[in-house]
C-alpha positions in Angstrom: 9.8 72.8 -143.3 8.5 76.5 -143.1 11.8 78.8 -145.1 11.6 82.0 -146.6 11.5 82.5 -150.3 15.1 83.7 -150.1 17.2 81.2 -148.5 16.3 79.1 -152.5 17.9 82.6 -154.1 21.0 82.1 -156.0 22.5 84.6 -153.9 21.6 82.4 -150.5 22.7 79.0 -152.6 25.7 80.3 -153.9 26.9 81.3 -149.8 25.6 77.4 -149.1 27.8 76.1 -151.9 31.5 78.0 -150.4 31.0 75.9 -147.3 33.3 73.4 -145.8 32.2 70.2 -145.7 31.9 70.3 -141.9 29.7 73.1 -141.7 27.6 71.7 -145.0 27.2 68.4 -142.6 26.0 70.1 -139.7 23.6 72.4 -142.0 22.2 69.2 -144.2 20.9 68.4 -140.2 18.8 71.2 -140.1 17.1 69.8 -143.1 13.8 67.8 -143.1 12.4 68.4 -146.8 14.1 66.3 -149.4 13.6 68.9 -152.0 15.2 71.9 -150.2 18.3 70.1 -149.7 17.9 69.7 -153.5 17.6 73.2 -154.4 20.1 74.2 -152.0 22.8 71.8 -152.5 21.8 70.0 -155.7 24.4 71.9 -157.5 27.2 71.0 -154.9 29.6 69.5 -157.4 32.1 68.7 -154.6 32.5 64.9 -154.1 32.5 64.9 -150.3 29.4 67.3 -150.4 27.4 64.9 -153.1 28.0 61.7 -150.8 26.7 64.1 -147.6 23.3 65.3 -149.8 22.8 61.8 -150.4 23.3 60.2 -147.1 20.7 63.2 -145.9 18.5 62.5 -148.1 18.7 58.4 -147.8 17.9 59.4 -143.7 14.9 61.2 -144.6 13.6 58.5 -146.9 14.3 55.8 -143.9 12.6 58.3 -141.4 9.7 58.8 -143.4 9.6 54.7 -143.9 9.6 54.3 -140.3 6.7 56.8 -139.5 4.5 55.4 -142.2 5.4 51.8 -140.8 4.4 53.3 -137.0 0.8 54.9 -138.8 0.2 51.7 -139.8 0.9 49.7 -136.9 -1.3 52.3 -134.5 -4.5 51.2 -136.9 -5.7 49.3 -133.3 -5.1 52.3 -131.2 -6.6 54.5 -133.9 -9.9 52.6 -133.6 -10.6 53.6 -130.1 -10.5 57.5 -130.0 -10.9 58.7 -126.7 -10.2 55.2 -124.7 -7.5 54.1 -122.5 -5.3 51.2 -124.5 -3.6 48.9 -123.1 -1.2 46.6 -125.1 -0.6 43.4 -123.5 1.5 40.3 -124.6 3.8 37.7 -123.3 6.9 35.6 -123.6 8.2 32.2 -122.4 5.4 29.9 -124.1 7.5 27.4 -125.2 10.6 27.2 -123.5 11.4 23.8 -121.1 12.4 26.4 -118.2 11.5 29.2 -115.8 7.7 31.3 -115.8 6.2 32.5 -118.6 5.8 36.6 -118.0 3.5 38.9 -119.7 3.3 42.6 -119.5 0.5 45.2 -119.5 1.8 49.2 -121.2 -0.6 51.9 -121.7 1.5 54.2 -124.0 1.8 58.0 -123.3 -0.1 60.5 -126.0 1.4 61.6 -128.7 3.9 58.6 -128.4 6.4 57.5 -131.2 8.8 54.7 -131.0 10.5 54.3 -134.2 11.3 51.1 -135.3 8.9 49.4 -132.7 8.1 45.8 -133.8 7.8 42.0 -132.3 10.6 41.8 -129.8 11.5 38.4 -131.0 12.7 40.8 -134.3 14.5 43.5 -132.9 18.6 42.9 -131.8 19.3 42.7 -128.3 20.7 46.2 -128.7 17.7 48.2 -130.5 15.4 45.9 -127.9 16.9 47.2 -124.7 17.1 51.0 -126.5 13.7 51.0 -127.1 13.2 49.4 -123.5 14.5 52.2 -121.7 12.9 54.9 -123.8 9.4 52.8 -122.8 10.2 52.9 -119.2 10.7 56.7 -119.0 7.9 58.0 -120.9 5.2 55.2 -121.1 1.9 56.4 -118.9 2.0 53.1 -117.0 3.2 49.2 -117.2 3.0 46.2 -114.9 4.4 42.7 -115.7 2.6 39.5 -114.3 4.2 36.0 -114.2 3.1 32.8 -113.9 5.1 30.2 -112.1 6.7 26.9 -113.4 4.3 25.2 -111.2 1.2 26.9 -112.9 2.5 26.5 -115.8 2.6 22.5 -114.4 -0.9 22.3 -113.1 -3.1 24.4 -115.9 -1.2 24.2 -119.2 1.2 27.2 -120.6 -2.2 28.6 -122.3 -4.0 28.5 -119.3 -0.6 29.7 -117.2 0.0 32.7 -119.8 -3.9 33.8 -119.5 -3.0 34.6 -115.8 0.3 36.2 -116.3 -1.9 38.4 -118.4 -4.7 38.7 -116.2 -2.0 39.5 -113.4 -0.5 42.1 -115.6 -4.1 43.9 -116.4 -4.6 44.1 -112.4 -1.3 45.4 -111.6 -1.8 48.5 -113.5 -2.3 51.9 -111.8 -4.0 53.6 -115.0 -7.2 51.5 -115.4 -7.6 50.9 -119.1 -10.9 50.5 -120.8 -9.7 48.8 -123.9 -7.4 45.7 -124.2 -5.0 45.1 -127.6 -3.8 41.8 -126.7 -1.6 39.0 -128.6 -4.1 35.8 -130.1 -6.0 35.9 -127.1 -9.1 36.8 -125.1 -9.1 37.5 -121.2 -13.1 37.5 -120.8 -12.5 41.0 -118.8 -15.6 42.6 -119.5 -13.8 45.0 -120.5 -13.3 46.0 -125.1 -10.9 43.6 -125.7 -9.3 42.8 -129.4 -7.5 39.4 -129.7 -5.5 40.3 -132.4 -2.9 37.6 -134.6 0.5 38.2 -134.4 -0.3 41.6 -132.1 3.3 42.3 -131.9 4.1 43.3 -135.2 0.4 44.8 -135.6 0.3 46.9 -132.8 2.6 49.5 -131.1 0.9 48.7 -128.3 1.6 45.1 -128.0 4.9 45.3 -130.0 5.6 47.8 -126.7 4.6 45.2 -124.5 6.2 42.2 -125.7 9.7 44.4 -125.9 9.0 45.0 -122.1 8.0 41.2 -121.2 11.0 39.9 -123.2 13.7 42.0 -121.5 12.3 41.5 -118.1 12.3 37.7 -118.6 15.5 37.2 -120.3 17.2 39.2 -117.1 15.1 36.7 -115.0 16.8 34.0 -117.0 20.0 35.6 -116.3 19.5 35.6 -113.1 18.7 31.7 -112.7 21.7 31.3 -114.7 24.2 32.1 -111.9 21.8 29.8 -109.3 21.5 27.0 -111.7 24.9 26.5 -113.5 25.7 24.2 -117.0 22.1 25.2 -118.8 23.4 27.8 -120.4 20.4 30.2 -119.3 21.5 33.5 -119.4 21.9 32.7 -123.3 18.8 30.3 -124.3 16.6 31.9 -121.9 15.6 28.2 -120.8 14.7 27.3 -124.8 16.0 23.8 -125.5 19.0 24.5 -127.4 22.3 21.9 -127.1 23.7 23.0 -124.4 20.6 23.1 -122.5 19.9 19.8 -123.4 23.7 18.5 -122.7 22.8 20.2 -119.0 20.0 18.0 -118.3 21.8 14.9 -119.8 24.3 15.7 -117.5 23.1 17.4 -113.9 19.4 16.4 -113.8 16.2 18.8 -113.7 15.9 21.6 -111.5 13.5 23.1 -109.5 12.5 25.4 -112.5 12.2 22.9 -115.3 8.5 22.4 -116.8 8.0 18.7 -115.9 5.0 18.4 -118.1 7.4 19.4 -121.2 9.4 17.2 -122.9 12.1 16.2 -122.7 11.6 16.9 -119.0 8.6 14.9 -118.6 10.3 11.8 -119.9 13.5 12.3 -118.1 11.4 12.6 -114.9 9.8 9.3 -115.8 12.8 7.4 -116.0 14.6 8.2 -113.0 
């Protein structure tokens, strides 16, 4: 933080130190180097004002945390100077319902998403934050899905390839470099198949956020058509009550047959 020589005079310290403590807590905001507060408020003997100098300073130290965690996870990106990135990744491997959806983000320059991680990490609140922030500002995005009967026919590997393939294609900004989640697409294009992506990369931490939200309103959706699986919450995972719903009304049109314990019920009808 660039400040003049004076505003650390005793003269400018002593002003700081006759505030009230709503105008100290609107000043300590202004603030963005821990040691400035100190000088100018270190001698703040005022109970309410020591509690505000440290909650300051405890937000700068998290801040700070969070960019260093953000450098780290752009180490990817970093690599490719010059390049158009795309992050891609994809949700709805293992569940015994519904597609499996992947998405595709190229993130904006200069971008910075604090906090941004594996979406399977994040509350539903901070995930659908950091959703919307994604949608206004990222350069582009595209999701891709692959069906239930895909999924059926190929395998959910083969089935989550294409969702990925599908998201690539459905880009506007063509990228030249692909970041994308323990996997290779055979694009011809740079790609990095990178292990757990999601907590590695902003870029595919970006994209799984986006693939798990649009899914889980997907599931939300199939919820209301298909009632008693509990989808809007287990996002077609086999938890008990999903399981009590088969057990009780039969498969439906978007249950993995070649999953257990779909494929068995199937068997024994």
């Amino acid at each position: 933080m660039l400040r003049s020589a004076a505003i650390h005079s005793t003269e400018s310290r002593s002003l700081n130190l006759q505030m009230k403590l709503s105008e100290l807590k609107s000043l300590l905001e202004t603030y963005t180097d821990a040691e400035d507060i100190r000088l100018d408020f270190g001698g703040d003997a005022r109970t309410g004002a020591q509690k505000m100098v440290a909650a300051r300073l405890r937000q700068l130290e998290l801040e700070a945390k969070l960019k260093e965690n953000y450098l780290v996870a752009s180490e990817f990106e970093i690599r490719y100077p010059g390049e158009v990135i795309c992050g891609i990744d994809e949700v709805g491997r293992g569940p015994l319902a519904g597609p499996v959806v992947a998405c595709a983000v190229i993130l904006e320059e200069d971008h910075y998403y604090p906090g941004l991680t594996d979406s399977k990490k994040l509350s539903a609140k901070k995930r659908q934050s950091l959703e919307a922030l994604l949608l206004e500002r990222v350069r582009d995005y595209s999701i891709g899905v692959a069906t239930v009967e895909e999924i059926d026919a190929i395998n959910i590997y083969e089935a989550s390839k294409r969702a990925m393939l599908r998201a690539v294609q459905g880009l506007t900004v063509k990228p030249t470099v692909l970041l994308i989640d323990a996997m290779t697409l055979n694009t011809g294009l740079i790609e990095e198949a990178i292990i757990k992506g999601d907590m590695r990369s902003v870029s595919i931490g970006a994209a799984s956020i986006l693939a798990k939200e649009y899914r889980d309103r997907l599931m939300a959706e199939y919820d209301q058509k298909y009632p008693g699986y509990d989808f809007k919450q287990n996002a077609g995972y086999g938890t008990k009550k999903h399981l009590e719903g088969l057990e009780a009304h039969g498969i439906t049109p978007i249950h993995r047959r070649t999953f257990e314990p779909v494929k068995s019920i199937i068997r024994n009808v």
